[in-house]
C-alpha positions as CSV (number, residue, x, y, z in Angstrom):
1,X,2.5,16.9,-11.8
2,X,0.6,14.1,-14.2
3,X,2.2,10.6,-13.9
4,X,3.0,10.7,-17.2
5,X,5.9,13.2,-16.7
6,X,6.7,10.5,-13.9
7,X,6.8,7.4,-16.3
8,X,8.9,10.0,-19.0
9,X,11.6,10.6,-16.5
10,X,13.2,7.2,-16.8
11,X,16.0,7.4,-19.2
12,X,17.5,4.4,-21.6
13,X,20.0,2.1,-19.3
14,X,18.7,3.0,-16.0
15,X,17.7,-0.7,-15.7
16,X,21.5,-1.9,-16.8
17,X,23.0,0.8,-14.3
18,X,25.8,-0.5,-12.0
19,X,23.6,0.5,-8.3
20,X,19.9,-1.4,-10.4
21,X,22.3,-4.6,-10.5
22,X,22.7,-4.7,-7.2
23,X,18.8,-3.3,-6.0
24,X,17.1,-4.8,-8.6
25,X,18.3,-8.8,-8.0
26,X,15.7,-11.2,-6.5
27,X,12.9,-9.0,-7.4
28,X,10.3,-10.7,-9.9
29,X,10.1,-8.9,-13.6
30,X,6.6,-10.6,-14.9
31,X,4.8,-7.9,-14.5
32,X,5.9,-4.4,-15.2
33,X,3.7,-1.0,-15.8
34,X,3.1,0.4,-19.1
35,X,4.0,4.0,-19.8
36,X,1.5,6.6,-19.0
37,X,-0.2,8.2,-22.3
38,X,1.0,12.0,-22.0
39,X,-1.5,14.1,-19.9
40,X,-3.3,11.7,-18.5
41,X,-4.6,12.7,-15.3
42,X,-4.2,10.6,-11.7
43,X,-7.9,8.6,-12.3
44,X,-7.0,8.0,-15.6
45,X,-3.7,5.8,-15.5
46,X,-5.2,4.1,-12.5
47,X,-7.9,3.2,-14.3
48,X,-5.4,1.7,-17.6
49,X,-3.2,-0.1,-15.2
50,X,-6.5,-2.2,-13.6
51,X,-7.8,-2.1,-17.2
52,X,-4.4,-4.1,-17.8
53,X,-4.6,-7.0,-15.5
54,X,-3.1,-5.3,-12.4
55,X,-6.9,-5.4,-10.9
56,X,-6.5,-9.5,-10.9
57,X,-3.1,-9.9,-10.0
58,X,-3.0,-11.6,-6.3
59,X,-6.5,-13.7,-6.8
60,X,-6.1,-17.3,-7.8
61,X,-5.7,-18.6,-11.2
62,X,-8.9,-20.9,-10.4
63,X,-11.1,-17.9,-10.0
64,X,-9.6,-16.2,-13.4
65,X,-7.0,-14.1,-11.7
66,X,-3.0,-14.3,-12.1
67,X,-2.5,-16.3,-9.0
68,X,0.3,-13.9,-8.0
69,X,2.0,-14.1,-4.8
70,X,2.9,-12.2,-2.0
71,X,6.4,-11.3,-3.2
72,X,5.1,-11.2,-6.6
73,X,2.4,-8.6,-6.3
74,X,5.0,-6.7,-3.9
75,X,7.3,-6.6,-6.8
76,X,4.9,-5.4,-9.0
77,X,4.0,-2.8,-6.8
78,X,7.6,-1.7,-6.6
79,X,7.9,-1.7,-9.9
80,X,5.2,0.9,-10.4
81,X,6.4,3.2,-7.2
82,X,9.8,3.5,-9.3
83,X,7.8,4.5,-12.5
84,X,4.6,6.6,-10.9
85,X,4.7,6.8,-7.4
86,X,1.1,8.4,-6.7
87,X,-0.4,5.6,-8.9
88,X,1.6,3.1,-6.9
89,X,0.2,4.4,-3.9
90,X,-3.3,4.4,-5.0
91,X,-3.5,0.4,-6.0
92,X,-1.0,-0.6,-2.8
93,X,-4.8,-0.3,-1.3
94,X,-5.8,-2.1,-3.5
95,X,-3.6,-4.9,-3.9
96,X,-3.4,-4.8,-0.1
97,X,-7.1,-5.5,0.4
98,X,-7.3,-7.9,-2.5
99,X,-4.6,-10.2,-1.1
100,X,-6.1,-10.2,2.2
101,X,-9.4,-11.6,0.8
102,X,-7.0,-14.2,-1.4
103,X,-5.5,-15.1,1.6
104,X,-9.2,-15.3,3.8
105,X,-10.7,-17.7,0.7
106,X,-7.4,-20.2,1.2
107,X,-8.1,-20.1,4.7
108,X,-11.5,-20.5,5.3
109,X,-12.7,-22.0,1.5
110,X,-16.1,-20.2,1.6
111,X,-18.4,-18.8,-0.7
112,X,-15.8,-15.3,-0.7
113,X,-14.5,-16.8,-3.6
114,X,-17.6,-15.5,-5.4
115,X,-16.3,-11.7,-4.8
116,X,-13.0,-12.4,-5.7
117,X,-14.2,-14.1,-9.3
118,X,-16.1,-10.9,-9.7
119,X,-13.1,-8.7,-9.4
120,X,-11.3,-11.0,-11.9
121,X,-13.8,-11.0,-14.4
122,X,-14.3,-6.8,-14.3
123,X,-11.2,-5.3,-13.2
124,X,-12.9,-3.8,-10.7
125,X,-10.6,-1.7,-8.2
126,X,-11.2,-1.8,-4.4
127,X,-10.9,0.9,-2.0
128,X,-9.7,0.3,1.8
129,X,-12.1,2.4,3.4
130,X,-10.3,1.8,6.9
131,X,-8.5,5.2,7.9
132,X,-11.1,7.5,9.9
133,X,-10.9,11.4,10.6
134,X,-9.3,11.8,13.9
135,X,-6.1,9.8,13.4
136,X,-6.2,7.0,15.7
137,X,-3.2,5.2,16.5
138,X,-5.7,2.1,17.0
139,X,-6.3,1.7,13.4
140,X,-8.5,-1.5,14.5
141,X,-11.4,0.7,15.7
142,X,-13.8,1.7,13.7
143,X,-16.8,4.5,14.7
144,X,-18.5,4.0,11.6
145,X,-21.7,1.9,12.5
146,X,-23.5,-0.9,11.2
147,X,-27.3,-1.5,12.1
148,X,-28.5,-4.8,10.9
149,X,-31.7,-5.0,8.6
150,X,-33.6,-8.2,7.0
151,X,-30.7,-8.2,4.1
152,X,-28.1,-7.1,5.9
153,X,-26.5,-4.1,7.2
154,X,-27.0,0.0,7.2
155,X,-23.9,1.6,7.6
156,X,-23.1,4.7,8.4
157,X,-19.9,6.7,9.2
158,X,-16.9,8.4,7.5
159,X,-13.6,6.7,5.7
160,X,-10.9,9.8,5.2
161,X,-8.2,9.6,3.2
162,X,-9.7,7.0,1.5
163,X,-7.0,6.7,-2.0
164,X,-9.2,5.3,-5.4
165,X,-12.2,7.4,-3.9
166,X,-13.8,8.1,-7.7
167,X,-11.9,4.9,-9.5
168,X,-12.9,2.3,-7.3
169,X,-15.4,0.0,-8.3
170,X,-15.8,-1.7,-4.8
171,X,-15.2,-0.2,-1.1
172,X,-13.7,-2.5,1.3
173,X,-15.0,-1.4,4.4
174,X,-15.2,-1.7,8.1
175,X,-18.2,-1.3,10.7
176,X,-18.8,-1.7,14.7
177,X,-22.7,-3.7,14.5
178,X,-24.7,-1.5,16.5
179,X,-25.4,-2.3,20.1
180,X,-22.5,-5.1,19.8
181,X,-18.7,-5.6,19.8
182,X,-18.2,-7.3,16.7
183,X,-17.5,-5.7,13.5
184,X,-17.5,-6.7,9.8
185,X,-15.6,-6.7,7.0
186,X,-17.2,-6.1,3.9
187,X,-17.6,-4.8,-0.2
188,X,-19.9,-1.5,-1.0
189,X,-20.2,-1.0,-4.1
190,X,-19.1,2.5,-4.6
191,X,-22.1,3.1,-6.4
192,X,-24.4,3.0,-3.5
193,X,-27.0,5.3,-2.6
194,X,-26.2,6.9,0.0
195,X,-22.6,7.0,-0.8
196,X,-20.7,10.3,-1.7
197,X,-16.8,11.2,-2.5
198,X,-16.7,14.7,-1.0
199,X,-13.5,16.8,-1.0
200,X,-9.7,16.1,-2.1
201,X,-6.6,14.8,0.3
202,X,-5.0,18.5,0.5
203,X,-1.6,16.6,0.4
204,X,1.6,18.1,-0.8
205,X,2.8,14.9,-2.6
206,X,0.8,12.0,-4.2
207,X,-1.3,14.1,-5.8
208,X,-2.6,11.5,-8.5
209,X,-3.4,8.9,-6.2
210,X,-7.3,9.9,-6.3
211,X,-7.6,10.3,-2.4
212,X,-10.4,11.4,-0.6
213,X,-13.2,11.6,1.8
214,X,-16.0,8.7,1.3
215,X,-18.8,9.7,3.7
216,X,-21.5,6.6,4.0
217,X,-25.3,7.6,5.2
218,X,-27.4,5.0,5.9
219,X,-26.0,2.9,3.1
220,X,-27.6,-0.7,2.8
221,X,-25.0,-3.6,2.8
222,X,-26.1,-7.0,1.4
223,X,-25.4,-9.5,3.6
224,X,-23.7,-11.5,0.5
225,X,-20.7,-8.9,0.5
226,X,-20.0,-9.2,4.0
227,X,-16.8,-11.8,4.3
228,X,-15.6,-11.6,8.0
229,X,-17.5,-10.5,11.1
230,X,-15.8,-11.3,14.3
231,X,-15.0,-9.3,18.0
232,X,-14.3,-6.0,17.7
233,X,-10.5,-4.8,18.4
234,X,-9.1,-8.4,18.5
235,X,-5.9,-9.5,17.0
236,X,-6.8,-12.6,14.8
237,X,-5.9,-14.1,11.7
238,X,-7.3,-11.7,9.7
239,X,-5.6,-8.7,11.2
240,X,-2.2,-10.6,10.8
241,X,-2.3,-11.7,7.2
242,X,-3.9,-7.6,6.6
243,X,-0.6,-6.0,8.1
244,X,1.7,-8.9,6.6
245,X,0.4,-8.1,3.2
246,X,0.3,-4.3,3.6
247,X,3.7,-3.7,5.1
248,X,4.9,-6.2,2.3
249,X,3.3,-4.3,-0.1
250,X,3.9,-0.7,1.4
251,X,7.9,-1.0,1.6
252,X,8.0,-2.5,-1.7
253,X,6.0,0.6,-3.0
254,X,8.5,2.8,-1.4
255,X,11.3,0.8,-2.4
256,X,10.5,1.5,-5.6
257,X,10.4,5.7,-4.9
258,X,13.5,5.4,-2.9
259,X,14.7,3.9,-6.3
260,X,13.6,6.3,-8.1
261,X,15.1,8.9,-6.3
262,X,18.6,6.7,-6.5
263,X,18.5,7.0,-10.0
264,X,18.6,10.6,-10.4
265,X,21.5,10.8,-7.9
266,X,23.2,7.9,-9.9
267,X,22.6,9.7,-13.2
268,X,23.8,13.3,-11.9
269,X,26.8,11.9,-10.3
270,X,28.4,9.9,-13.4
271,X,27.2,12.6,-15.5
272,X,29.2,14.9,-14.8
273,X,31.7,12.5,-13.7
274,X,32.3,14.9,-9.8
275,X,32.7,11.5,-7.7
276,X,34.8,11.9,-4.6
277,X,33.1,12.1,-1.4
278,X,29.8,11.5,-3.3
279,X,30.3,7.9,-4.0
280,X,30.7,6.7,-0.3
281,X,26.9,8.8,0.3
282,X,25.7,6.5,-2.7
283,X,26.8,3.8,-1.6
284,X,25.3,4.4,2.0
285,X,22.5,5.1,0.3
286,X,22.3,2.0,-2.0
287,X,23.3,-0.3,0.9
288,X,20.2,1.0,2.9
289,X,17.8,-0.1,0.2
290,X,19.0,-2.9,-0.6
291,X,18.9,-3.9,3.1
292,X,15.6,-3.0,3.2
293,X,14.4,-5.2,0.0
294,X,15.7,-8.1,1.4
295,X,13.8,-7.8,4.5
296,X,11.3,-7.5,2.6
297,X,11.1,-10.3,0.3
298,X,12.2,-12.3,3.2
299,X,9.5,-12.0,5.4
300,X,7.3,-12.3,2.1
301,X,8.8,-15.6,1.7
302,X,8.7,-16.7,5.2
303,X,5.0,-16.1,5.7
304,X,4.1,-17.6,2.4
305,X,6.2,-20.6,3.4
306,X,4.7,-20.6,7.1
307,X,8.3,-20.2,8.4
308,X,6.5,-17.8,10.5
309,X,3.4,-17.2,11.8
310,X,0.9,-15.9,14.5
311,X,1.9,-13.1,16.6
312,X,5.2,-13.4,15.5
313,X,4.5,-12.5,11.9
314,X,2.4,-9.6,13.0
315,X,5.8,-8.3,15.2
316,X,8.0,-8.7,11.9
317,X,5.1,-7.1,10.0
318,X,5.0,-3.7,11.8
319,X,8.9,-4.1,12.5
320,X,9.1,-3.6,8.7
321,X,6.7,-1.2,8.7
322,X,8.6,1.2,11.2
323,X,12.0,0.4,9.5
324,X,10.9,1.6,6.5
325,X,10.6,5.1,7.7
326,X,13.9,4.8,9.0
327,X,15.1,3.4,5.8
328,X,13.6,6.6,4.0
329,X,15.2,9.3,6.2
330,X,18.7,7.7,5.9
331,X,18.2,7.4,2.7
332,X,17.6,11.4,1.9
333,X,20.5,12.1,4.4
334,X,22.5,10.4,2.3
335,X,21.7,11.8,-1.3
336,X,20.5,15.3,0.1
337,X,24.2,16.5,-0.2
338,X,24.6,15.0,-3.8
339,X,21.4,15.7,-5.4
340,X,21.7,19.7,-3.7
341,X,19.3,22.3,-4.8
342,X,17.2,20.0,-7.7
343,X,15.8,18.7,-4.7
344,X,14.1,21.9,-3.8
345,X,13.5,22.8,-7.7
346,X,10.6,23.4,-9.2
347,X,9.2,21.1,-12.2
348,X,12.5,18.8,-10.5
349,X,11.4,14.8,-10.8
350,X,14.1,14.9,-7.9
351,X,12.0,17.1,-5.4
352,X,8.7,15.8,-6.5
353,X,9.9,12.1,-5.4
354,X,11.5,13.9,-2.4
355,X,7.9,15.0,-1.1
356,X,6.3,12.2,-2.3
357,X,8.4,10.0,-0.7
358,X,7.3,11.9,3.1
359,X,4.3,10.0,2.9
360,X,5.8,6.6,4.3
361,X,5.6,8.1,7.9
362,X,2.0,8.9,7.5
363,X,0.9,5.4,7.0
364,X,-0.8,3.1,9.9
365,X,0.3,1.8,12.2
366,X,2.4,4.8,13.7
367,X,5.3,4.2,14.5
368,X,5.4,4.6,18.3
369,X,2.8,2.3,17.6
370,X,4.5,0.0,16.0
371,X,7.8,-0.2,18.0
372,X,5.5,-0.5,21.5
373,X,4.1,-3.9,19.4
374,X,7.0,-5.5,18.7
375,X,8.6,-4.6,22.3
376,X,5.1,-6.4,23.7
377,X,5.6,-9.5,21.8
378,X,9.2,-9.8,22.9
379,X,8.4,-9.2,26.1
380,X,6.0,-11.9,26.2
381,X,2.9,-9.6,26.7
382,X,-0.3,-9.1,24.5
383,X,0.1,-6.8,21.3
384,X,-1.9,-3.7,21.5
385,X,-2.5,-1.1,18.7
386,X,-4.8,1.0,21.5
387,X,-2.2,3.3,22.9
388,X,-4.6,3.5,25.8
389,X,-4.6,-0.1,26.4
């Protein structure tokens, strides 16, 4: 399905609607997607929605970005999962790795300011090359390896899924330094020699959201794009702010599909004006996203605000994470009985966001994963994301 037949499904009022009232409030509204162009493919409304200032959004005004923050890119990225999910998908990664080098500059004030003016000034779109084939649950590890040279590094290894794998301009990536324990974090261009997109994400859902395998072979790494290298498999502030800003980010995305999703239950129901036992699974429904949204922008603001911090803020982060699966399954239990067979039709927006939306519980951390983490911190023992730890 193109994302243009997404962005066409949204019908005159939806944003009036009794139910947006209550899901839409405290959300920000300055930025907002464009509709697709009709038959646009996945690549190509990525590609107009960077093209539009999306690419700039979360680096600071200073180095000729939009200065947005935390909650603000998150609501932007809601905004788009309601409209195109698989687009939303694809620049969560992006947004997600942009913000987390916004976040290393007001930190540390170094010379990474440089790479994010560059990003400003082209639109260029960054991949997180950080998932691996094999599916660890200790999505801190890395096998792909870096072997240092006179300018830098030679990496080597294999990023899969990797979304934005033909549209991104830059490759955020990570690397073990051979015959160390450190690792780096770092920008390939996507350009590199050495560096091929090879084969599609067989997924069932998110089919526009340009994922694939990036394999690396003996790609050189100037030393001048690496921003971070530090002890391999440690927590520290750079991990924290990484799964603050993607779990932020990720249940806002979602937030917005759930939405989505809401709306065509909304719209069927006083449609045909059958209410009875259907309003009370609405309602359910409604109540469990607007629960979620809240815990969202909350532990947006409280980060940003340094009401929390640390450890702590890395527990709430993959607390949210985890709840937002749960959030999504209650969510269909509830409307499954109201929205009946359209969920399960073909060429139905319904069912499309249905199996789009089963992608939430394939995102890192897992989710055993994530609830052994918060457990650890509240027990007062290390976090771990190395189940054999």
């Amino acid at each position: 399905m193109t994302t243009a037949a997404m962005d066409g499904a949204r019908h005159p009022g939806d944003d009036e609607a009794p139910h947006r009232v209550l899901l839409d409030a405290g959300w920000s509204t300055a930025w907002r997607p464009s509709p697709a162009r009709e038959g646009t493919t996945g690549a190509e409304r990525v590609r107009e929605l960077a093209a539009g200032g999306y690419a700039a959004l979360p680096v600071p005004e200073e180095f000729g970005g939009a200065g947005a923050s935390l909650a603000e890119v998150a609501a932007a990225q809601r905004a788009l999962g309601t409209a195109d999910p698989s687009a939303a998908v694809a620049l969560n990664m992006h947004a997600f790795t942009v913000g987390l080098m916004a976040d290393y500059w007001q930190r540390h004030r170094d010379t990474s300011w440089m790479l994010l003016e560059g990003i400003a000034r082209t639109g260029a779109l960054v991949a997180s090359a950080f998932a691996e084939p094999g599916g660890s649950p200790n999505f801190m590890s890395s096998r792909s390896e870096a072997v240092p040279t006179t300018k830098g590094y030679r990496v080597t290894g294999t990023k899969y899924p990797c979304s934005l794998a033909t549209t991104a301009t830059l490759v955020c990536l990570t690397a073990r330094i051979a015959g160390t324990d450190e690792t780096i974090l770092a920008l390939c261009p996507r350009s590199s020699p050495g560096l091929t997109v090879e084969g599609e994400w067989p997924s069932l859902g998110m089919t526009g959201s340009d994922t694939a395998r990036l394999v690396l072979r003996d790609v050189e790494l100037d030393d001048r794009l690496v921003f971070h290298r530090g002890p391999a498999d440690v927590i520290d502030d750079n991990v924290v702010s990484g799964m603050v800003w993607f779990a932020v980010l990720l249940s806002a995305t979602y937030h917005g599909v759930l939405g989505a999703l809401l709306d065509e239950a909304y719209r069927q129901v006083t449609g045909a004006g059958a209410y009875g036992p259907r309003t009370a699974l609405l309602g359910r429904a409604t109540r469990e996203l607007l629960t979620l949204g809240g815990a969202c922008r909350q532990l947006a603001a409280d980060v940003t605000s340094g009401a929390i911090a640390g450890r702590a803020a890395l527990a709430a982060a993959v607390g949210l994470r985890a709840s937002l699966s749960d959030t999504r399954d209650r969510v269909l239990g509830a409307v499954t009985p109201v929205i009946g067979s359209r969920l399960y039709g073909r060429g139905q927006r319904a069912a499309h966001l249905l199996v789009d939306s089963l992608a939430v519980h394939h995102h890192p951390p897992s989710l055993l994963t994530c609830d052994e983490a918060v457990g650890a911190f509240c027990t007062g023992r290390e976090i771990s994301f190395d189940p054999a730890g």
